[in-house]
N, C-alpha and C positions, 0 to 999 in steps of 0.2 A: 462669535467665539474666536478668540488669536489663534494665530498660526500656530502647535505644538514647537516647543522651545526644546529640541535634541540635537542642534549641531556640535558635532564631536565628540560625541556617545559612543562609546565602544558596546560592542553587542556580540552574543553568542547563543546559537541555537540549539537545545536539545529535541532530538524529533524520537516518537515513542508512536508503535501501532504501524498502521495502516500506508498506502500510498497516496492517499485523501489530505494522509496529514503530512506526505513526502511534498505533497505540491502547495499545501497552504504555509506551512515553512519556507518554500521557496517565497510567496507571498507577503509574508510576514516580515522575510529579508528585504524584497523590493519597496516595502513601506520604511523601513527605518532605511534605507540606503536614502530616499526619495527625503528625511528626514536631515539628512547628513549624518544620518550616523555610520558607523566602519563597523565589519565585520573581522572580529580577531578570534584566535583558535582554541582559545583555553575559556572557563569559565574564570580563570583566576586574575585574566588580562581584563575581565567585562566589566561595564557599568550597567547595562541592562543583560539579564540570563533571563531567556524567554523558555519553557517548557510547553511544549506539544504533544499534548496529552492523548492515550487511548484507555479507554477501560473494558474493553471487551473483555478481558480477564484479568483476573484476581493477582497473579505474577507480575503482568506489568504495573496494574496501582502500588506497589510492594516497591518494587525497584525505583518505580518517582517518586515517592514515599523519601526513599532513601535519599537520591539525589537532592533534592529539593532540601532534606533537613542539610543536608553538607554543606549547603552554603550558608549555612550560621556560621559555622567555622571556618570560611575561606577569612584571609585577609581583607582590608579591603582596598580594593583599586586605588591606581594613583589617582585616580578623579576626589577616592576618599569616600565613594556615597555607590553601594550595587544597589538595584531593583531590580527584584525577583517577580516574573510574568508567569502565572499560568492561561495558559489553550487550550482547543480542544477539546476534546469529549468527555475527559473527569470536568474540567472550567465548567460547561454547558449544567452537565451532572450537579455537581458540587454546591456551584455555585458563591456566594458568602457564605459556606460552612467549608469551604476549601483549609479555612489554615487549623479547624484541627487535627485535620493528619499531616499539615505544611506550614507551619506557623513562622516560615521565615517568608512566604509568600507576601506581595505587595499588590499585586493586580493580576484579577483575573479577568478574561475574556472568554466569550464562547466562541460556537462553531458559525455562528453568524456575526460577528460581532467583531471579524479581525479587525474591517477599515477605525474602528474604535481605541485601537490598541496605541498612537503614537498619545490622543490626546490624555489619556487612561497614565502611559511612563510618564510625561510632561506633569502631569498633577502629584505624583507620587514622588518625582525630584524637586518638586516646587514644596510640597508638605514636607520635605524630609532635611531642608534647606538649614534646620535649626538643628540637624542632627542627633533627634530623635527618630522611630518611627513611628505613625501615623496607624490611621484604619485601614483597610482593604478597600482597595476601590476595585468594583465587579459592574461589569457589563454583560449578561446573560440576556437579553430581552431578544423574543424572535422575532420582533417586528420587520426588522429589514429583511427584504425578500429578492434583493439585487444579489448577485455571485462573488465570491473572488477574484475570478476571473476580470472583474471589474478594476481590481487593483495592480498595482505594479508589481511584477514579478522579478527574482533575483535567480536565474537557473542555475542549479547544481553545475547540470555540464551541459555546455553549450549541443554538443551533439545531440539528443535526447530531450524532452518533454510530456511533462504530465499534462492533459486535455480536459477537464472534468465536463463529461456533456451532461451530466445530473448533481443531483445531490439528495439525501435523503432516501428513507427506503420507504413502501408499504406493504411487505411481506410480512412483518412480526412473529418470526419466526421465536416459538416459545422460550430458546433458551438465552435471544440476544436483546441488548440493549440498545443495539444502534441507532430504530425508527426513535428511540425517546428522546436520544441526545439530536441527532440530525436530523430529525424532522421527517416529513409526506413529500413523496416525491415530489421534486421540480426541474424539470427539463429545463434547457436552454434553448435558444431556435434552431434552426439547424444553421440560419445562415449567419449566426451568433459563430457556432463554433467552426462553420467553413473559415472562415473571416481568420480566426486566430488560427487555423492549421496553416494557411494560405499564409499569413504573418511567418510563423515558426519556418516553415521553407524555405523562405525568402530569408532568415537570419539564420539559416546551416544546417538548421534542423534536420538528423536522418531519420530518426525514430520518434514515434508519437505514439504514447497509451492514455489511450480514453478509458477514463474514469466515470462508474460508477456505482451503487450498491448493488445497481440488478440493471450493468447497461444492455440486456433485455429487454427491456420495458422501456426503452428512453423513447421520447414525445408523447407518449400518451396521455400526461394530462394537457398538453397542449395539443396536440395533431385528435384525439378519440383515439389512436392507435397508436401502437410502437412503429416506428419507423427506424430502427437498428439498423433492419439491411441496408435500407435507403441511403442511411446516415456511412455506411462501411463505403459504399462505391463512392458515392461522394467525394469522400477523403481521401480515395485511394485516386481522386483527378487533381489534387494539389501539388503532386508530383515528391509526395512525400515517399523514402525509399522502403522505410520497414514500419507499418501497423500492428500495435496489439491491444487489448484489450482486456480489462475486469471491473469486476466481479459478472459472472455469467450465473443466474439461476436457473437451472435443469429445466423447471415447469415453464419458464419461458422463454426458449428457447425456439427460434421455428423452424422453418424448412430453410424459408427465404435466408434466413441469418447465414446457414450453412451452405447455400446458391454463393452468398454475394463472399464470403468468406473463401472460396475455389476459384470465384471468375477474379479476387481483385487480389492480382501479383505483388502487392505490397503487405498484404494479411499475412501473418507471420504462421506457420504449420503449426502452432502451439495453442492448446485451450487449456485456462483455466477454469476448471466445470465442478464447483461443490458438493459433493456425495453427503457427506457427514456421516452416514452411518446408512447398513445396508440392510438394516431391519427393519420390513415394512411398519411393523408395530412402534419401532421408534419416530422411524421417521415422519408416522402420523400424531405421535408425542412431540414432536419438533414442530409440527405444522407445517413440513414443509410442502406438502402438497404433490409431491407425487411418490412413485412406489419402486422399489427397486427393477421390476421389469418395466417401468417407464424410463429410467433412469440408462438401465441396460439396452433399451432398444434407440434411446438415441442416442448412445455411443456407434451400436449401429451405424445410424444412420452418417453420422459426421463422421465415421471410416470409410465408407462406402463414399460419401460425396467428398471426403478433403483428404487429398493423396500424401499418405506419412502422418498423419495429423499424428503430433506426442500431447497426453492428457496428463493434466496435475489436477490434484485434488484438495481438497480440505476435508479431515477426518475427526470426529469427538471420540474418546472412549469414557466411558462413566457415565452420561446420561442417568439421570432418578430413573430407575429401576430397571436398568441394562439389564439383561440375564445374560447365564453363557452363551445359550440358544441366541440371544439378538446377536453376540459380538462372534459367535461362528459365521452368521450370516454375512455379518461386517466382512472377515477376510474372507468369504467365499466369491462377495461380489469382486473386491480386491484383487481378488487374483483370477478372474473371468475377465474384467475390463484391463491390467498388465498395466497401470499407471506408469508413466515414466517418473515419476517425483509427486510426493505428499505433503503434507502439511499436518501433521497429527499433532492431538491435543489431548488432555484428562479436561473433563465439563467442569468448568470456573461456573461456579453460582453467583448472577446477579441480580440482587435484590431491587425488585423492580419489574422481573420479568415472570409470565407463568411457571416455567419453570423451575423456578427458586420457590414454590409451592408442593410441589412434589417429593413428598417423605423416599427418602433413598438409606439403605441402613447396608450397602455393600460395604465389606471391608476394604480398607484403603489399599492395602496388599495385592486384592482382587484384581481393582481397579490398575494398580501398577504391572502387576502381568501380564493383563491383558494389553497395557500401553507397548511396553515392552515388546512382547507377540506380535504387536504391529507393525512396531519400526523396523522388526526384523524382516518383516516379509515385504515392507515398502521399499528398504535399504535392497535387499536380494532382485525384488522387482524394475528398481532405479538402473541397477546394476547393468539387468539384462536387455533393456531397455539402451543402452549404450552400446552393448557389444558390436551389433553391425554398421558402426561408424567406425569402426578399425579400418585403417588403411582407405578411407572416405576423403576426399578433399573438400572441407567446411567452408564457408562465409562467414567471417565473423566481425561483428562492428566492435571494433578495439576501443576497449576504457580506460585503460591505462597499466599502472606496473601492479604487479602483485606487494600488497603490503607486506610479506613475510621475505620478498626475493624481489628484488627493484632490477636484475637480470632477466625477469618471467611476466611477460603480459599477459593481461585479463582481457576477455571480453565473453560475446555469447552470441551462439549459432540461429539461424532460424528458430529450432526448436525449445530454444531458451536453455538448452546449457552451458555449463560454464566451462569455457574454452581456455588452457594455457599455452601458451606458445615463446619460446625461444627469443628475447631482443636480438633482430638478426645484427651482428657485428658491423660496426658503422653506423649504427642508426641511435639516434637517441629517444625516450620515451613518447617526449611532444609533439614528434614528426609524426606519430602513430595514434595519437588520442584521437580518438572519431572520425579514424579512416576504417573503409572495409580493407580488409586484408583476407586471404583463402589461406587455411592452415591442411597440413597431410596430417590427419589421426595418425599417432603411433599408439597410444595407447588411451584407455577406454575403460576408465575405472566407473565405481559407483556415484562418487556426484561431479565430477568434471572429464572434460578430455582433453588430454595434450597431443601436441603435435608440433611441427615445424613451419613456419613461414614460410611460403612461393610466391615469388613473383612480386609484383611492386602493387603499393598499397592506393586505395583511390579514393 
């Protein structure tokens, strides 16, 4: 088969969902860069607009939905000819019945199927050459069982890197979609992913989050066992400065995970730890497999072994046949465990999962109260959760200007919050992108903290 014919393509990426699909964008870029084709900023500058899709909920198909129809209506490029790409996890989903909720789409790709994606545009601007357009050309097939990580990568920001040491889940957790679209777990080796953290150092790398659906479980269908902790020190001899980590599922979770998490100084004090809901009877409706005093005693345990540890969560409210009694439960564990930040949701139904079986006849109103109820107490909890960093002098690996104030930089503390600080006078933004810099808290609101810059940045 020829080489794909894309030199001089202009390209732009839409990324929707997850961090999975923060890093296969990035992917996706290093294949059309590796093409020659240029990455520009607008979809209106594009010849190819690629879409990376999630479906975990119903809001986001809605919003690509949308997007996707608006490029009927863009003009078209000075090339004269766009090609519209779907990815990702609707792509996988979808499949050839993608265009009729997208019918300006041209090619779809799955979750396995990126390396496919340059040959896939090359056939779509060769078909479309008479300036018509053509069929849908779709690549869904899970045959290949090689990674991404296989392919050329285009990093967002050179400081920082997504790791994926898995892919796929086997949890099937009743209300999600994900094991359908991404498949039964499949680890990487470990000396697969030593190899690329050992890479990422060597090219500036300060931070590295490993990726996966349950990186809990990572090697076990390769090793017979999880090898996580194993996998954590490891990493932490690359000489890489800050470690973090998700998706973490509760039920597998070990001791060792929260050993090697306190012994290795590059583990960042931050866990992201999935609750969903704090009622045992839901969460045996979820399948998630363990109970809210399982849940509670190894928050336990990761305070007791990980000094300062700050926990975020992920929360559903609606679940088929929520009662008030399940969602009091909800904020009582809530506010027992003092999350420093949430993630709350109303249950999207997706057709395909157990859950989308389950007759639910709550009023939607209900349901909104109770969301409501929540964010209040997440927000208040967030809040408090901040206070004794007042007058603290933080660590922060600086990202760059705040988009609302180009005088105000962003970055984020061990703990994962979002830090603003001061451009100290004389210095320009560039000078500080993906240096650590120590900020003095002054002030310690509910989802960020600001402070002033000390001292020179490294």
């Amino acid at each position: 088969m020829p080489e794909p014919s894309l030199e001089g393509k202009t390209y732009d990426i839409k990324t929707f969902g997850c961090q999975m699909n923060l890093h296969e964008s990035e992917r996706v870029a290093g294949l059309l860069d590796s093409c020659g084709c240029v990455a520009v900023g607008t979809p209106e500058e594009a010849d190819i607009v690629v879409f990376m899709t999630c479906c975990v909920r119903e809001k986001a198909d809605e919003r690509l939905y949308g997007q996707v129809s608006a490029m009927k209506s863009l003009p078209a490029p000075p090339s004269g000819r766009r090609v519209v790409a779907v990815g990702g996890c609707i792509a996988q989903r979808d499949g050839g019945s993608v265009r009729e909720h997208m019918p300006a789409a041209d090619v779809v790709f799955g979750t396995q199927a990126l390396g496919s994606l340059p040959t896939l545009l090359s056939e779509a601007f060769d078909e479309g050459a008479d300036g018509r357009r053509h069929g849908l050309l779709v690549d869904v097939e899970e045959t290949y069982q090689g990674f991404s990580t296989d392919l050329p990568s285009h990093r967002a920001e050179s400081y920082h890197a997504w790791v994926p040491i898995m892919y796929g889940c086997d949890n099937f957790c009743s209300y999600c979609i994900v094991p359908y679209v991404r498949g039964r777990e499949r680890s990487r080796t470990m000396e697969d992913v030593l190899a690329e953290c050992g890479r990422l150092v060597d090219d500036g790398v300060r931070e590295i989050c490993l990726l996966g659906q349950n990186v809990n479980s990572y090697g076990r269908n390769i090793y017979g066992e999880p090898r996580f902790a194993e996998l954590l020190r490891e990493v932490g001899k690359t000489g890489v400065e800050r470690i973090r980590f998700t998706s973490s599922n509760p039920k597998d979770l070990s001791d060792d995970v929260i050993r090697a998490m306190a012994e290795v100084p590059a583990v960042m004090p931050h866990l992201h730890l999935a609750v969903q809901s704090g009622s045992d009877r839901i969460l045996a409706a979820m399948n998630r497999k363990y109970t809210s005093r399982d849940y509670l005693d190894l928050v336990g345990r990761l305070r007791d072994g990980v000094d300062g540890l700050a926990l975020s969560t992920d929360l559903i409210v609606g679940f088929p046949g929520e009662t008030e009694e399940d969602f009091q439960d909800t904020l009582s564990l809530v506010r027992e465990v003092g999350f420093s930040s949430a993630y709350t949701f109303i249950y999207s139904r997706r057709d395909g999962t157990p859950a989308a079986r389950i007759p639910d006849d709550t009023p939607h109103e209900v349901i909104q109260r109770r969301f409501d109820e929540l964010a209040e107490l997440v927000a208040s909890l967030a809040h408090e959760a901040n206070q004794p960093f007042l007058g603290r002098r933080v660590e922060v690996l600086c990202e760059g200007a705040s988009k609302r104030d180009c005088s105000v930089m962003v970055g984020h503390s061990p703990w994962n919050q979002t830090v603003h600080f001061a451009l100290p006078e004389g210095r320009d933004v560039a000078s500080l992108v993906g240096k650590m810099v120590d900020v003095d808290v002054a002030e310690a609101r509910t989802w960020y903290l600001r402070g002033d810059m000390v001292g020179e940045p490294r």
